[in-house]
N, CA, C and O atoms as a Tinker XYZ file with bonds, in Angstrom:
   300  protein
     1  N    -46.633000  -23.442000  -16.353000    73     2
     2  CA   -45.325000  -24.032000  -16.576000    64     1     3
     3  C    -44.586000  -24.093000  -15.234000    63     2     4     5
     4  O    -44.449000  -23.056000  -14.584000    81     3
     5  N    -44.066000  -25.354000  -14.755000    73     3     6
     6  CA   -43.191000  -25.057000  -13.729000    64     5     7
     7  C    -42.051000  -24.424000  -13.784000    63     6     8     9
     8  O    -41.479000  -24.056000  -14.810000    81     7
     9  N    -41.632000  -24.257000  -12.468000    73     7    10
    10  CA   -40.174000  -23.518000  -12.571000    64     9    11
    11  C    -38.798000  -24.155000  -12.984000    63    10    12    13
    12  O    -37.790000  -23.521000  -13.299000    81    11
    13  N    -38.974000  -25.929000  -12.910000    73    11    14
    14  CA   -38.002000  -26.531000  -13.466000    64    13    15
    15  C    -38.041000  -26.813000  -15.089000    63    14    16    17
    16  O    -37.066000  -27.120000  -15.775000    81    15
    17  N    -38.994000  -26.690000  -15.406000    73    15    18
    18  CA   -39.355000  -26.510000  -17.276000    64    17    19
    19  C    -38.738000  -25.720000  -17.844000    63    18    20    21
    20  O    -37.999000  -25.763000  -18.828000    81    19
    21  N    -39.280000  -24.461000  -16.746000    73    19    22
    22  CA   -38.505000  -22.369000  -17.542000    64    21    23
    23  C    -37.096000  -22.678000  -17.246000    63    22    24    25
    24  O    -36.302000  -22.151000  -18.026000    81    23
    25  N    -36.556000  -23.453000  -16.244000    73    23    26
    26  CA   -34.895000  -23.228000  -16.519000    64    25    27
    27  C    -34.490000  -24.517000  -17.020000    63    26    28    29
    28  O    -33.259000  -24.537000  -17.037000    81    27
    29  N    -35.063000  -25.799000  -17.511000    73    27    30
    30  CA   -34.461000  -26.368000  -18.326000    64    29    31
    31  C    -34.500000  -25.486000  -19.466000    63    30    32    33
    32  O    -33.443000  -25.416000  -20.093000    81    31
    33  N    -35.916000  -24.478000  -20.074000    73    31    34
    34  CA   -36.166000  -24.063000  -21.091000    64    33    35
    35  C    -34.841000  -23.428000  -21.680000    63    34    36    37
    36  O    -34.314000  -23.573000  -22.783000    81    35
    37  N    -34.318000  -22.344000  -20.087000    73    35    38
    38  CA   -33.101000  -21.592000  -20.756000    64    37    39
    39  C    -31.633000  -21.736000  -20.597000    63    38    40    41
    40  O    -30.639000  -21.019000  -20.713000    81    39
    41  N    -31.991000  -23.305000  -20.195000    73    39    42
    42  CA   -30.338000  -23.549000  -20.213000    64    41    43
    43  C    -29.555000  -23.640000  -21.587000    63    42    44    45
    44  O    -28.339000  -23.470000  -21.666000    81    43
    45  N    -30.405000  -23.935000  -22.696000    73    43    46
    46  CA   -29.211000  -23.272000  -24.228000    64    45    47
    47  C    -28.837000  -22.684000  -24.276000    63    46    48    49
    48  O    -27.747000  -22.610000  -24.842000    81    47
    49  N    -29.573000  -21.528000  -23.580000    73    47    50
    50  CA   -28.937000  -19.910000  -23.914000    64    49    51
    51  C    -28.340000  -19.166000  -22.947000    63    50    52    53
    52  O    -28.236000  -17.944000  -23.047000    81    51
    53  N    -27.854000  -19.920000  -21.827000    73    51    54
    54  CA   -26.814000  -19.110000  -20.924000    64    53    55
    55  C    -25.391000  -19.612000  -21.524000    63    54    56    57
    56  O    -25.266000  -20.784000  -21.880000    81    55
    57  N    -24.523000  -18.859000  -21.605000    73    55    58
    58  CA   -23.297000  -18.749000  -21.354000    64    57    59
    59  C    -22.332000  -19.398000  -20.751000    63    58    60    61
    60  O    -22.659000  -19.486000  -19.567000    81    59
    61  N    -21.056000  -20.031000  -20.976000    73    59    62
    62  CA   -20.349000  -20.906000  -20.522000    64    61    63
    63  C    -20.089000  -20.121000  -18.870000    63    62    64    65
    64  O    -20.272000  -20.787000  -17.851000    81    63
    65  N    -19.807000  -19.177000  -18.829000    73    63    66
    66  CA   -19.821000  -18.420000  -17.552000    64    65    67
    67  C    -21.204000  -18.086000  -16.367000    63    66    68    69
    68  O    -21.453000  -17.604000  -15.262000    81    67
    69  N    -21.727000  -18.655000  -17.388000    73    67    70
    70  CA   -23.239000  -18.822000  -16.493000    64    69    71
    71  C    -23.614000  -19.991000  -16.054000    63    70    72    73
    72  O    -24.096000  -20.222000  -14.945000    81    71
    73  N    -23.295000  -21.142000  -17.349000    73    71    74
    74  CA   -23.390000  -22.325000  -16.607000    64    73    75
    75  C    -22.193000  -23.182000  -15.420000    63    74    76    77
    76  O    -22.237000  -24.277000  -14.859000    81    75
    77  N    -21.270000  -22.144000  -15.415000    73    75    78
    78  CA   -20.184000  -22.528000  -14.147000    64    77    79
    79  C    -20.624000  -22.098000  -13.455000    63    78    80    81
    80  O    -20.219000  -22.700000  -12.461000    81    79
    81  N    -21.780000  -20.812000  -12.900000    73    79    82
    82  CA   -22.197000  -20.391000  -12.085000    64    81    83
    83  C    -23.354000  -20.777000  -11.402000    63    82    84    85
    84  O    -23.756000  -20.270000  -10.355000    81    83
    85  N    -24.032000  -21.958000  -12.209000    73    83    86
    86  CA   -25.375000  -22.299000  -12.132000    64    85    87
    87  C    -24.886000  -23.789000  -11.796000    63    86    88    89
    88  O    -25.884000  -24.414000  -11.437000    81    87
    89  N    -24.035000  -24.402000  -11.775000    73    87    90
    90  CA   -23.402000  -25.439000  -11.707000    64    89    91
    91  C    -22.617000  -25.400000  -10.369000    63    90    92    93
    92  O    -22.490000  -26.482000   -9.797000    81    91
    93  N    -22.099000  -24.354000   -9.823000    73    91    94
    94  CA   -21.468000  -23.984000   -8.550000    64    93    95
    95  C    -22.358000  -24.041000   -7.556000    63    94    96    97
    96  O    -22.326000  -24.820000   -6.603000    81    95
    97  N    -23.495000  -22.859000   -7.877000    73    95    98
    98  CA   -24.547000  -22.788000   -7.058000    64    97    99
    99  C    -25.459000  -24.187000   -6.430000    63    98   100   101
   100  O    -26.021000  -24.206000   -5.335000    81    99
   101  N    -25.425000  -25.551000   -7.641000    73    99   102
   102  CA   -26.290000  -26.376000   -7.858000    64   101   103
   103  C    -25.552000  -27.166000   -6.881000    63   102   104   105
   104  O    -26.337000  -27.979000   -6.392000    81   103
   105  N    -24.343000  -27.289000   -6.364000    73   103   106
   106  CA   -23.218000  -28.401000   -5.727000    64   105   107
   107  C    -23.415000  -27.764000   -4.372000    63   106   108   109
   108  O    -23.624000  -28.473000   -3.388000    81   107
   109  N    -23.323000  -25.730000   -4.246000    73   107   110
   110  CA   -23.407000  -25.578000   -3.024000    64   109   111
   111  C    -24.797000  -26.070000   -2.423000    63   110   112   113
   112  O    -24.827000  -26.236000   -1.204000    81   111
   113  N    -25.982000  -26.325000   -3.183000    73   111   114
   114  CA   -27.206000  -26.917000   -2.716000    64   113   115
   115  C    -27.022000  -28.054000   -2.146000    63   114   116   117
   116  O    -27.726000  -28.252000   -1.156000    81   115
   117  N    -26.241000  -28.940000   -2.473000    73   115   118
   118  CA   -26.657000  -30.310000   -2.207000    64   117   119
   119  C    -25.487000  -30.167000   -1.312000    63   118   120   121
   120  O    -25.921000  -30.562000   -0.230000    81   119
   121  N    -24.178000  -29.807000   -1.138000    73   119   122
   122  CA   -23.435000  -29.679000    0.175000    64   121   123
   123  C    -24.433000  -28.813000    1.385000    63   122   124   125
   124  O    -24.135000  -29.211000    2.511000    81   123
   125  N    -25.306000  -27.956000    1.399000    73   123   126
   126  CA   -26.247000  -27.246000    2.204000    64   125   127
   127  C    -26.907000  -28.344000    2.566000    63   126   128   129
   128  O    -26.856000  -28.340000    3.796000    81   127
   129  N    -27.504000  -29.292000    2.207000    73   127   130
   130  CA   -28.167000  -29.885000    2.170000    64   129   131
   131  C    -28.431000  -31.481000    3.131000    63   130   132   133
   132  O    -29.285000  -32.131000    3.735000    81   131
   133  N    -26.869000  -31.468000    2.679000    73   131   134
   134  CA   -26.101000  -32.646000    3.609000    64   133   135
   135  C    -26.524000  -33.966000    2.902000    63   134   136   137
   136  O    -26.335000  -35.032000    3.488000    81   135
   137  N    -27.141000  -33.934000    1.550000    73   135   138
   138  CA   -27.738000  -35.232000    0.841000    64   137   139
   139  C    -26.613000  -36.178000    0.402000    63   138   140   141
   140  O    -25.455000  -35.768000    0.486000    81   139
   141  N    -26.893000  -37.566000   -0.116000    73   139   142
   142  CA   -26.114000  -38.352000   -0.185000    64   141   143
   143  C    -25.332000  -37.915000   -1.056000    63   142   144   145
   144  O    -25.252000  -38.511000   -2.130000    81   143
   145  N    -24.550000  -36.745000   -0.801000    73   143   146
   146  CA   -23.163000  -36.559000   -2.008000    64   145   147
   147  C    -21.919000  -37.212000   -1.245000    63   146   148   149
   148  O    -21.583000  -36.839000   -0.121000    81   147
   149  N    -21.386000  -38.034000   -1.826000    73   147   150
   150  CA   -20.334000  -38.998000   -1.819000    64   149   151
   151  C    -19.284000  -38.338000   -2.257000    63   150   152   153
   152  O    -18.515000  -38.245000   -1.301000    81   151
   153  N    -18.852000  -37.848000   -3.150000    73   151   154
   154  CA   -17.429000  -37.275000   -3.944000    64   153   155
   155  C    -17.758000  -35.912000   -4.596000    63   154   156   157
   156  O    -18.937000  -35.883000   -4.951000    81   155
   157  N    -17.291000  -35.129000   -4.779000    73   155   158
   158  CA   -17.275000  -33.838000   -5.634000    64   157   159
   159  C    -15.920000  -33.609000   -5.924000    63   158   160   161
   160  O    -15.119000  -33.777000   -5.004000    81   159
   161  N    -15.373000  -33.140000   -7.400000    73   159   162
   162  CA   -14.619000  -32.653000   -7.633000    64   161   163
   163  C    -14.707000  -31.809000   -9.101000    63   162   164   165
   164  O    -15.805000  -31.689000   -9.644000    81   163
   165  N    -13.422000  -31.202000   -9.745000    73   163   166
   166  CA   -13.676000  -30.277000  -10.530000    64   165   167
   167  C    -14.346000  -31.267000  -11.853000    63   166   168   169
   168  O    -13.985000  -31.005000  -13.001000    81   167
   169  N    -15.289000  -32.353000  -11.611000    73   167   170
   170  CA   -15.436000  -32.396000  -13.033000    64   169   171
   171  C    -17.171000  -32.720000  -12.138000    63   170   172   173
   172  O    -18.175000  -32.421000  -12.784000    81   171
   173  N    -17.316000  -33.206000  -10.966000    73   171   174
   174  CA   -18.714000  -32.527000  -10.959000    64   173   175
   175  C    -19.238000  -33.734000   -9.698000    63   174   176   177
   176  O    -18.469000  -34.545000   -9.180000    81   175
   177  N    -20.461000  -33.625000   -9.438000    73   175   178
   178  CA   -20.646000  -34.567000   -8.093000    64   177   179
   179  C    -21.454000  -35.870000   -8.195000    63   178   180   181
   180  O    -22.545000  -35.978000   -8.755000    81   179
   181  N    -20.707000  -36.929000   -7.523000    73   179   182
   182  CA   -20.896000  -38.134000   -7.342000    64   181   183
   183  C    -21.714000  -38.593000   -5.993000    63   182   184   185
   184  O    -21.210000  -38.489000   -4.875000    81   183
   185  N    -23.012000  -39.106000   -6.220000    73   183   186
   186  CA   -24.208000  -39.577000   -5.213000    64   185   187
   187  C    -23.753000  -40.710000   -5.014000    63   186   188   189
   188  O    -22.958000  -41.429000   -5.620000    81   187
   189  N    -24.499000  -40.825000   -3.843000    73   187   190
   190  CA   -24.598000  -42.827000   -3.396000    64   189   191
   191  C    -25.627000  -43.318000   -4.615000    63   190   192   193
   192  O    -25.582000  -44.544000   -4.724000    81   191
   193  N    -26.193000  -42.929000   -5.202000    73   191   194
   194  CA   -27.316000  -43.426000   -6.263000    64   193   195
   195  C    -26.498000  -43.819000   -7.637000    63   194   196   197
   196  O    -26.591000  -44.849000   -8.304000    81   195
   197  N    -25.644000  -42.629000   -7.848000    73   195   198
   198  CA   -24.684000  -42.837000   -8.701000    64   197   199
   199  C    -23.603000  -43.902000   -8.602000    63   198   200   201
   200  O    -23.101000  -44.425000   -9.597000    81   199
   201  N    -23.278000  -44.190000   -7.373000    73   199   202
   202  CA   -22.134000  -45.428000   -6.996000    64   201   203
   203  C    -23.005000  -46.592000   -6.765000    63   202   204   205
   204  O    -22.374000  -47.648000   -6.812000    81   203
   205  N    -24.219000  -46.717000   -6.540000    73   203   206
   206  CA   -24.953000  -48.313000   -6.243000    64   205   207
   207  C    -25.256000  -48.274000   -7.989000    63   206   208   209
   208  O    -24.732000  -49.237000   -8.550000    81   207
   209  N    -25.890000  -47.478000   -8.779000    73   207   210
   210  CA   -25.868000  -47.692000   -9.920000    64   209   211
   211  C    -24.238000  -48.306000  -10.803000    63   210   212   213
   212  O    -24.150000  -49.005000  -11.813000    81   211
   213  N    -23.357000  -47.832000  -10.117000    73   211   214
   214  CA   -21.984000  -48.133000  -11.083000    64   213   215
   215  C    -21.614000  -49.581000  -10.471000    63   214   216   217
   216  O    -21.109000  -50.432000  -11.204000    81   215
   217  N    -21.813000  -49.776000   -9.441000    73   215   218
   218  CA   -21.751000  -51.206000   -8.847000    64   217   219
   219  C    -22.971000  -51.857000   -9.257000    63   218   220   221
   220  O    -23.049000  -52.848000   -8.531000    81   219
   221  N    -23.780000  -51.836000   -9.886000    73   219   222
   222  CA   -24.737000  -52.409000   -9.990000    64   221   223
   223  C    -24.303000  -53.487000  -11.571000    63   222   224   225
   224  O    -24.227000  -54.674000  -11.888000    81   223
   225  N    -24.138000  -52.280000  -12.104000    73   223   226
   226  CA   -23.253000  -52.721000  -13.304000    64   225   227
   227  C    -22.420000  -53.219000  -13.387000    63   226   228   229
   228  O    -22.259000  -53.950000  -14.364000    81   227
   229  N    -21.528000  -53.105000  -12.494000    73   227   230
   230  CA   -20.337000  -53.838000  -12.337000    64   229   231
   231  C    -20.574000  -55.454000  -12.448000    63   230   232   233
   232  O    -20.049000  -56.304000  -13.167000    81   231
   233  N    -21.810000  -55.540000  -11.212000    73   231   234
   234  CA   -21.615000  -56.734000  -11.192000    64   233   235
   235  C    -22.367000  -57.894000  -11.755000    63   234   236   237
   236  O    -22.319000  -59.102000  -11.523000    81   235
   237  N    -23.200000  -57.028000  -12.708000    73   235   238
   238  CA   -23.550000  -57.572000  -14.436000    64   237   239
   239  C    -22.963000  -58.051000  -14.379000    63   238   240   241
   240  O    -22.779000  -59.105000  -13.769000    81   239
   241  N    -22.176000  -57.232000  -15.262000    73   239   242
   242  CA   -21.273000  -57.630000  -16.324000    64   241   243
   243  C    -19.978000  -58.707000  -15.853000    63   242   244   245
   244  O    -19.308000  -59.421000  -16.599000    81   243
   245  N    -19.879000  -58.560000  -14.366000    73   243   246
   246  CA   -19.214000  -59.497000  -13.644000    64   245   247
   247  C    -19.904000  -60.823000  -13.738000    63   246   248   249
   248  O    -19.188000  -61.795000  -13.977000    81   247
   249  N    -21.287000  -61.016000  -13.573000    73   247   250
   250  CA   -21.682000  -62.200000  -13.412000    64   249   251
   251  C    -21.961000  -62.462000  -15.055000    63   250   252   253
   252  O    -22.178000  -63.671000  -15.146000    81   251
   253  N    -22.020000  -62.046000  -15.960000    73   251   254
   254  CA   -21.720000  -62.266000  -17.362000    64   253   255
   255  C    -20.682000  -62.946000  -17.698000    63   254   256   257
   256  O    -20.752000  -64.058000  -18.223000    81   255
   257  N    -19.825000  -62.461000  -17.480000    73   255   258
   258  CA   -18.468000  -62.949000  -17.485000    64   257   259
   259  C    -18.137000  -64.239000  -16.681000    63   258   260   261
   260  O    -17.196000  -64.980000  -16.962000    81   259
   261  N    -18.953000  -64.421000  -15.714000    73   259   262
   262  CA   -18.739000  -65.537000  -15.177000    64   261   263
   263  C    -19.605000  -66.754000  -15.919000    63   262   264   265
   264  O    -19.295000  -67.925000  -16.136000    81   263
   265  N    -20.629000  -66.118000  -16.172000    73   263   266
   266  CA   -21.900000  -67.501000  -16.929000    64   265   267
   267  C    -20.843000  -67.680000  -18.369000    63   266   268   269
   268  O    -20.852000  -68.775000  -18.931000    81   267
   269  N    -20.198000  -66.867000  -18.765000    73   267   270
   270  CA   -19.799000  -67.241000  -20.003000    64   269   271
   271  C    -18.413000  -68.400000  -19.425000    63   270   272   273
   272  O    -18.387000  -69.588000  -19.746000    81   271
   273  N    -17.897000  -68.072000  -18.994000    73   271   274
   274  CA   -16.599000  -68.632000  -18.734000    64   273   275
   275  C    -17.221000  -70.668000  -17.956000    63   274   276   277
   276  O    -16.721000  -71.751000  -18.256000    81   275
   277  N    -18.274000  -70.414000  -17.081000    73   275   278
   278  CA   -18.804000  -71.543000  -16.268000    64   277   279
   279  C    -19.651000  -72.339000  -17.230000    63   278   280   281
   280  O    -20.062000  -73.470000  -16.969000    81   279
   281  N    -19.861000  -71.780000  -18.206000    73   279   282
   282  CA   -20.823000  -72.341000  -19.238000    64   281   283
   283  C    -22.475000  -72.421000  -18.487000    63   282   284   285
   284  O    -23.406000  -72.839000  -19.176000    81   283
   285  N    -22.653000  -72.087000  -17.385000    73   283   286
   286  CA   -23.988000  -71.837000  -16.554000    64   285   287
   287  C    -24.705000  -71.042000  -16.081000    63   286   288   289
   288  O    -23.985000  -70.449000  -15.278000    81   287
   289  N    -25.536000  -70.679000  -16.045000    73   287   290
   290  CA   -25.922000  -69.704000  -15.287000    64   289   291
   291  C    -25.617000  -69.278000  -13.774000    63   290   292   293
   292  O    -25.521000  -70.183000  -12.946000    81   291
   293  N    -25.450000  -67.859000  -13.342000    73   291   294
   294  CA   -24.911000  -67.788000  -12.213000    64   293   295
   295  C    -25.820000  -67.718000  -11.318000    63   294   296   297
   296  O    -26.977000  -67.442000  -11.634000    81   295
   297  N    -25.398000  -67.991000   -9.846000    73   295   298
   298  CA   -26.619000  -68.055000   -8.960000    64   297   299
   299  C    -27.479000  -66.929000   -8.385000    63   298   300
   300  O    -28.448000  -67.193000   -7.673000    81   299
């Protein structure tokens, strides 16, 4: 079994005070780390993977909105 299996295994059963602690620890990793973390705050951390994904969508649904309105497909 790997080691990321055994602690997905026991993340049900830690404690709200454990998972703030395991969640603290997990942010000081990736600030150690210097990886593409973009934003952190108290509700949790935002990647460049996470922001090209939310722009990605964006601009779906942007060009959706445009084929509907142009009656065409967009380019």
């Amino acid at each position: 079994m790997s080691t990321l299996t055994e602690i997905e295994a026991a993340l049900p059963a830690l404690t709200e005070r454990e998972l703030k602690q395991l969640a603290a620890n997990v942010d000081r990793l990736f600030r150690e780390r210097k990886g593409a973390l973009i934003y952190q705050d108290a509700h949790g951390l935002e990647t460049e993977a996470d922001l090209l994904l939310a722009a990605d969508r964006a601009f779906q649904e942007y060009d959706r909105t445009e084929e509907s309105h142009a009656n065409r497909p967009s380019r």
